[in-house]
C-alpha positions as YAML, in Angstrom:
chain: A
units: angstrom
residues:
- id: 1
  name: UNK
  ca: [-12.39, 7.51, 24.98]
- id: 2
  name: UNK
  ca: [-14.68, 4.93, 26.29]
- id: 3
  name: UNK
  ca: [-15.94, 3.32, 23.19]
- id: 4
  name: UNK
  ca: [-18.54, 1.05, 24.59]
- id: 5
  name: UNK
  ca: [-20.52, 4.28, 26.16]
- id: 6
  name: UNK
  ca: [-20.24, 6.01, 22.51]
- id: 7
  name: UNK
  ca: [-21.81, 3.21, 21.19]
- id: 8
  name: UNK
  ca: [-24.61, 2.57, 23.57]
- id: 9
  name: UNK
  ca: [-25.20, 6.09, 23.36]
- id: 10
  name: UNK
  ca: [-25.30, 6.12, 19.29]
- id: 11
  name: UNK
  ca: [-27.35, 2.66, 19.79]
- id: 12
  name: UNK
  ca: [-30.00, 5.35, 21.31]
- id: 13
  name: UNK
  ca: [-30.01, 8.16, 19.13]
- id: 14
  name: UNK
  ca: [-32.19, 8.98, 16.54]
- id: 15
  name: UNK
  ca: [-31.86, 8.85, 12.84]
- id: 16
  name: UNK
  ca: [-31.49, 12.54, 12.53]
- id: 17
  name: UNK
  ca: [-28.84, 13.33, 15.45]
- id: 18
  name: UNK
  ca: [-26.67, 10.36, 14.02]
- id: 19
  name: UNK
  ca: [-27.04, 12.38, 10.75]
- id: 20
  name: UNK
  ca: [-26.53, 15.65, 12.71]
- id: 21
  name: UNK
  ca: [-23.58, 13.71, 14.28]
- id: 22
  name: UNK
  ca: [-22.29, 12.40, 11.03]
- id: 23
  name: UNK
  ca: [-22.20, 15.82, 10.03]
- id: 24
  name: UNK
  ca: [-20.10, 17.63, 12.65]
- id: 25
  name: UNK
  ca: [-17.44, 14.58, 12.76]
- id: 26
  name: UNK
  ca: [-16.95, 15.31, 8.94]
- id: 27
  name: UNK
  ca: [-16.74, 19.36, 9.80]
- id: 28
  name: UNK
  ca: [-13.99, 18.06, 12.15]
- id: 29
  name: UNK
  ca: [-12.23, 15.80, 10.01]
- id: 30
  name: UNK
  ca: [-11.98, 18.45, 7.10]
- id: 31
  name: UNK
  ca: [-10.20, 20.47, 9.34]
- id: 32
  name: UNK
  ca: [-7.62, 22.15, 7.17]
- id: 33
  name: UNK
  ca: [-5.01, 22.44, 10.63]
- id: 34
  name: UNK
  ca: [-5.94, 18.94, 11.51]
- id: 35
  name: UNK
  ca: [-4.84, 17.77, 7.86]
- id: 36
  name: UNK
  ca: [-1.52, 19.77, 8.12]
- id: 37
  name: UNK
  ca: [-0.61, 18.27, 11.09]
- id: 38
  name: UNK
  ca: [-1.24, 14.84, 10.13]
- id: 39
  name: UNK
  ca: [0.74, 15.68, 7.03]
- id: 40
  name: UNK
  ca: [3.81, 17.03, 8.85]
- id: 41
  name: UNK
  ca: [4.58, 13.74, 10.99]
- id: 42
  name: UNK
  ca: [4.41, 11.24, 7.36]
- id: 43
  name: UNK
  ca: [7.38, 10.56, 5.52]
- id: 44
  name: UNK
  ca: [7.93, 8.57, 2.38]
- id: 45
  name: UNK
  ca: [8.78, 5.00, 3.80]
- id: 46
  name: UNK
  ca: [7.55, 5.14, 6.80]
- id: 47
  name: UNK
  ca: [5.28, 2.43, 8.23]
- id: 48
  name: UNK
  ca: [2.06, 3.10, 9.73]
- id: 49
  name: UNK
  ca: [-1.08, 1.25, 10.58]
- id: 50
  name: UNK
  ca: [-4.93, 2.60, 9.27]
- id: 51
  name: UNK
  ca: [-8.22, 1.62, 10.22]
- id: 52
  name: UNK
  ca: [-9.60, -0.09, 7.47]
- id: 53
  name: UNK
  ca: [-13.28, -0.01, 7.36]
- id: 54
  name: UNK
  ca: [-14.17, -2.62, 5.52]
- id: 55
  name: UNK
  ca: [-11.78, -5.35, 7.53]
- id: 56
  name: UNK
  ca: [-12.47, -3.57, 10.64]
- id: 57
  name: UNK
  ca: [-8.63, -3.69, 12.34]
- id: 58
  name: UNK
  ca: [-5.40, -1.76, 11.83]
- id: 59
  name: UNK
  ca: [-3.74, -2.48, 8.71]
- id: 60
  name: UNK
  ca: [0.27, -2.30, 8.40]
- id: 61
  name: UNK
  ca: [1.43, -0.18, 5.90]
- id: 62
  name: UNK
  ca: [4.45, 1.91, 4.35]
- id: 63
  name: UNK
  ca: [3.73, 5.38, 3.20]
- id: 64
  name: UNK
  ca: [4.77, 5.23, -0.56]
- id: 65
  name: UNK
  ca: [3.41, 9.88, -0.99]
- id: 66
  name: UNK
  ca: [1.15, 12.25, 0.33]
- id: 67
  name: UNK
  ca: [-0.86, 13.90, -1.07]
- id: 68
  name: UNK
  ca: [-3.56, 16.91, -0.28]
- id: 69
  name: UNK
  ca: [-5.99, 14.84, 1.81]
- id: 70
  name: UNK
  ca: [-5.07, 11.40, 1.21]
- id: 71
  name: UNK
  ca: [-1.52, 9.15, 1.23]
- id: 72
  name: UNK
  ca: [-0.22, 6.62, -0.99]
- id: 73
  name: UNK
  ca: [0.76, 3.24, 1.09]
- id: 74
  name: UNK
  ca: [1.39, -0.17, -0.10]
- id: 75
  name: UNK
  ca: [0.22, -2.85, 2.47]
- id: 76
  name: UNK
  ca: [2.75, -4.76, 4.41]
- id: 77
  name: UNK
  ca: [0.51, -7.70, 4.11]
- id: 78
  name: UNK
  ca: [-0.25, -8.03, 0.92]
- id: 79
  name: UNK
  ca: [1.64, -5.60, -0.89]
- id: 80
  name: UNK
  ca: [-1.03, -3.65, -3.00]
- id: 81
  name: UNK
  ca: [-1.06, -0.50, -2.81]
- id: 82
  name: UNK
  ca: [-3.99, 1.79, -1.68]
- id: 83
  name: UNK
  ca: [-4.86, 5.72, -1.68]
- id: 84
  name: UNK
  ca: [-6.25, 6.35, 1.66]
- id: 85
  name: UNK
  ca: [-7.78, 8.98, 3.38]
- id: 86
  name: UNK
  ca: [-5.08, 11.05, 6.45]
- id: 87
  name: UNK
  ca: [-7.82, 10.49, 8.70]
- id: 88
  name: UNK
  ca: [-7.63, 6.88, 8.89]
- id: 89
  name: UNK
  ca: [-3.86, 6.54, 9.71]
- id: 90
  name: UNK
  ca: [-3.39, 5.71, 13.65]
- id: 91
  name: UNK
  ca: [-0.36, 7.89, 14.68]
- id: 92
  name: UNK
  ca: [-1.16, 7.92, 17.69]
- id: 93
  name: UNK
  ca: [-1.33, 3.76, 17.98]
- id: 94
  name: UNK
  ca: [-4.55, 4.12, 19.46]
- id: 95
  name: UNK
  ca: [-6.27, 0.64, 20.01]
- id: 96
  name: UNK
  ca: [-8.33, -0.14, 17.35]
- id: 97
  name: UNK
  ca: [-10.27, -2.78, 18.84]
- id: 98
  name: UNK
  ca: [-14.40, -1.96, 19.90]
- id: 99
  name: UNK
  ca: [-16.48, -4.04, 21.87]
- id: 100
  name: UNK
  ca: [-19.71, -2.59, 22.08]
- id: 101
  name: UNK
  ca: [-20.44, -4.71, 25.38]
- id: 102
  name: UNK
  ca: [-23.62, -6.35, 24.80]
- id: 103
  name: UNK
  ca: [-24.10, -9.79, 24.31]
- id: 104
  name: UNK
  ca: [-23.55, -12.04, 21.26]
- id: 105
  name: UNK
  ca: [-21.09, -10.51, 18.10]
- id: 106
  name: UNK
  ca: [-21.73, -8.03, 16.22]
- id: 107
  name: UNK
  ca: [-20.30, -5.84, 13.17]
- id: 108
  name: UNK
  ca: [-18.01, -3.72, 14.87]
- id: 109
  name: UNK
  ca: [-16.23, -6.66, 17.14]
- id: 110
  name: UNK
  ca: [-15.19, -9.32, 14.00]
- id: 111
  name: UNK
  ca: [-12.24, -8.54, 12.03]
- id: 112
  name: UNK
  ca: [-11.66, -10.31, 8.19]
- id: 113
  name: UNK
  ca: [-10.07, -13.84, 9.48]
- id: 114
  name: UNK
  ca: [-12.13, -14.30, 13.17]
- id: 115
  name: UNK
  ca: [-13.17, -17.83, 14.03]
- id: 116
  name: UNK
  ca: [-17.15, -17.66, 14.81]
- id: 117
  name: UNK
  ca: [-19.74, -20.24, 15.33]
- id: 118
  name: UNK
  ca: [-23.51, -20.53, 14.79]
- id: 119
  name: UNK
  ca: [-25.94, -23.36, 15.01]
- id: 120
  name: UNK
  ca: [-27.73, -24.02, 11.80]
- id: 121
  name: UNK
  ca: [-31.29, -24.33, 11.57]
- id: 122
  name: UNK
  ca: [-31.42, -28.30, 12.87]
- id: 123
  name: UNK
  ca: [-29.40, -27.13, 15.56]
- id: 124
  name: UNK
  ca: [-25.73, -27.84, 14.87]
- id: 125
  name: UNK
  ca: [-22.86, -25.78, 16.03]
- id: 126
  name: UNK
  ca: [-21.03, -24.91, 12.72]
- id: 127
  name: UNK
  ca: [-17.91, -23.08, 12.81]
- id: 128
  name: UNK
  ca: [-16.01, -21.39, 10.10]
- id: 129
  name: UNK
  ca: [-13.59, -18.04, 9.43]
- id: 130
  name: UNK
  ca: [-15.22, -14.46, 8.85]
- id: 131
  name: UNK
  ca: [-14.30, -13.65, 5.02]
- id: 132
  name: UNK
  ca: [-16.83, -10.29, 4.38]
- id: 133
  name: UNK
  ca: [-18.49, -8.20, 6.81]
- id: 134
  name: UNK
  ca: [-21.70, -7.09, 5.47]
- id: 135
  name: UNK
  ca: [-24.02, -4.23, 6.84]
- id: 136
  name: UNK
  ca: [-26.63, -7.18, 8.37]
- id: 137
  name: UNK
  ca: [-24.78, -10.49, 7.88]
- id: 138
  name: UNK
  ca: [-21.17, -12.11, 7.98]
- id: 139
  name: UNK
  ca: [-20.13, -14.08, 5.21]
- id: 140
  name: UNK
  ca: [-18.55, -17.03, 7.54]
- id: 141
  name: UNK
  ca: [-16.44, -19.86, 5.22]
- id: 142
  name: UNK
  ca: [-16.23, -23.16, 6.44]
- id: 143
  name: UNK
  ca: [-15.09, -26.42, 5.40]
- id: 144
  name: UNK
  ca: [-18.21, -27.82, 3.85]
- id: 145
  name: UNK
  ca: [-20.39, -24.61, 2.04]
- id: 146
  name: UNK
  ca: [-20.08, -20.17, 2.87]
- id: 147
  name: UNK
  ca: [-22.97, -19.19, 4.91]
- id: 148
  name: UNK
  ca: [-24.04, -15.69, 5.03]
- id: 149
  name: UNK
  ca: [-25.23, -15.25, 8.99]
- id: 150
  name: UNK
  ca: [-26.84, -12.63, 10.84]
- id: 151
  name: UNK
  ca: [-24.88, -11.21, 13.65]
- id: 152
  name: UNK
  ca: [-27.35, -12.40, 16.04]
- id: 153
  name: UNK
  ca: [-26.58, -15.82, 15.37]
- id: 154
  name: UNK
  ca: [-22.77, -15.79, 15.40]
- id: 155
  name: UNK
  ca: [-20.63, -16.54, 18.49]
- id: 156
  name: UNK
  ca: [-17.11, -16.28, 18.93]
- id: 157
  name: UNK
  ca: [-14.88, -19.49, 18.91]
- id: 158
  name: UNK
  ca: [-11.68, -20.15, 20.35]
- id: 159
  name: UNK
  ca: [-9.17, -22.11, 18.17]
- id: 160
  name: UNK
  ca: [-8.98, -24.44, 20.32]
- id: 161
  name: UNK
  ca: [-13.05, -25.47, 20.23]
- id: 162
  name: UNK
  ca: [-13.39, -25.91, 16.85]
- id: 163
  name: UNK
  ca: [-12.27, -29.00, 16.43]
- id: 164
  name: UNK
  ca: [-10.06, -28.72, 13.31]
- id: 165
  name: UNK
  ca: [-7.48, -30.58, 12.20]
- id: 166
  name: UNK
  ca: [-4.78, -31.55, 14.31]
- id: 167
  name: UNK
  ca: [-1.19, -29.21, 13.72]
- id: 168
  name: UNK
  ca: [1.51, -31.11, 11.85]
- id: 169
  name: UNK
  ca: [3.46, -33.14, 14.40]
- id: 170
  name: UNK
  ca: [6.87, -30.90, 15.13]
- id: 171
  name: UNK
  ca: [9.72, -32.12, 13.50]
- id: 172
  name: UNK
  ca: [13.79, -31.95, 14.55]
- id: 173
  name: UNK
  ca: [15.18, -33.11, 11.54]
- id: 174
  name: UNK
  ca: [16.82, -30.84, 9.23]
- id: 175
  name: UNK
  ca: [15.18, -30.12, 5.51]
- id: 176
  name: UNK
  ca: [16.65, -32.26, 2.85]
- id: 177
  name: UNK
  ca: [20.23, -30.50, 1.77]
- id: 178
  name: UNK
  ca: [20.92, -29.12, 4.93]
- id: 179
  name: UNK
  ca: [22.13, -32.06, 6.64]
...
């Protein structure tokens, strides 16, 4: 699927056909043969990745049970575990990744973790790491204060521009004890 036409299509739409939209894609997902054959393929230990919403990437996971419409997993990353709907798991490792193709960065391009800039109202590039995506604003963390920025303002930064700290110097030597 070309993503970026979806969304410049969607960008276009009404209010009521992305409700009359909303509304077939949830006929769809109901599906009862679509949820059996999602079920079939899932085993008890097996990793996975799903789409979570919310961080807006793949999340690696182990399937812990399923159940009717939604499995059990515990999160390789942080080892909670979650209830999540069958829908969201990616068997088919499709990339995850959007990029609507217009200009700037916007909601469905940062991920939890991103490195973004902005320049502040006196005109200072400020850079900082995406902690909460918000329907009209990023909550962006940085050294000094958390701003909450519109989308419009942000722009993406490479590690290499922001002009962190330097990494620790790389070291040969052998930890103490293991001499």
């Amino acid at each position: 699927m070309d993503y970026r036409q979806i969304l410049s299509e969607l960008e276009a739409a009404s209010t009521f056909e992305l409700y009359r939209l909303q509304a077939a894609i949830a006929r769809v997902l109901d599906d009862p043969e679509r949820i059996a054959a999602i079920k079939r393929q899932l085993r008890p230990d097996m990793e996975i990745s799903y789409f979570s919403q919310a961080d807006n990437r793949l999340v690696p996971a182990r399937i812990v049970a399923v159940r009717k419409t939604r499995a059990v997993v515990e999160d390789l990353e942080t080892g909670k575990g979650w209830t999540i709907p069958l829908c969201t798991i990616n068997l088919e490792r499709v990339e995850a990744d959007i990029s609507p193709g217009h200009r700037g960065v916007d909601r469905m391009s940062l991920r939890l973790g991103d490195q973004v800039g902005f320049n502040d109202r006196e005109g200072r590039a400020i850079s900082g790491v995406v902690i909460k995506l918000n329907p009209k604003r990023a909550k962006i963390e940085t050294p000094e204060a958390i701003w909450n920025v519109p989308y419009t303002m942000l722009f993406s930064v490479i590690d290499g521009e922001r002009g962190a700290e330097e990494p620790p110097p790389l070291t040969l030597d052998a930890p103490d004890g293991d001499s």
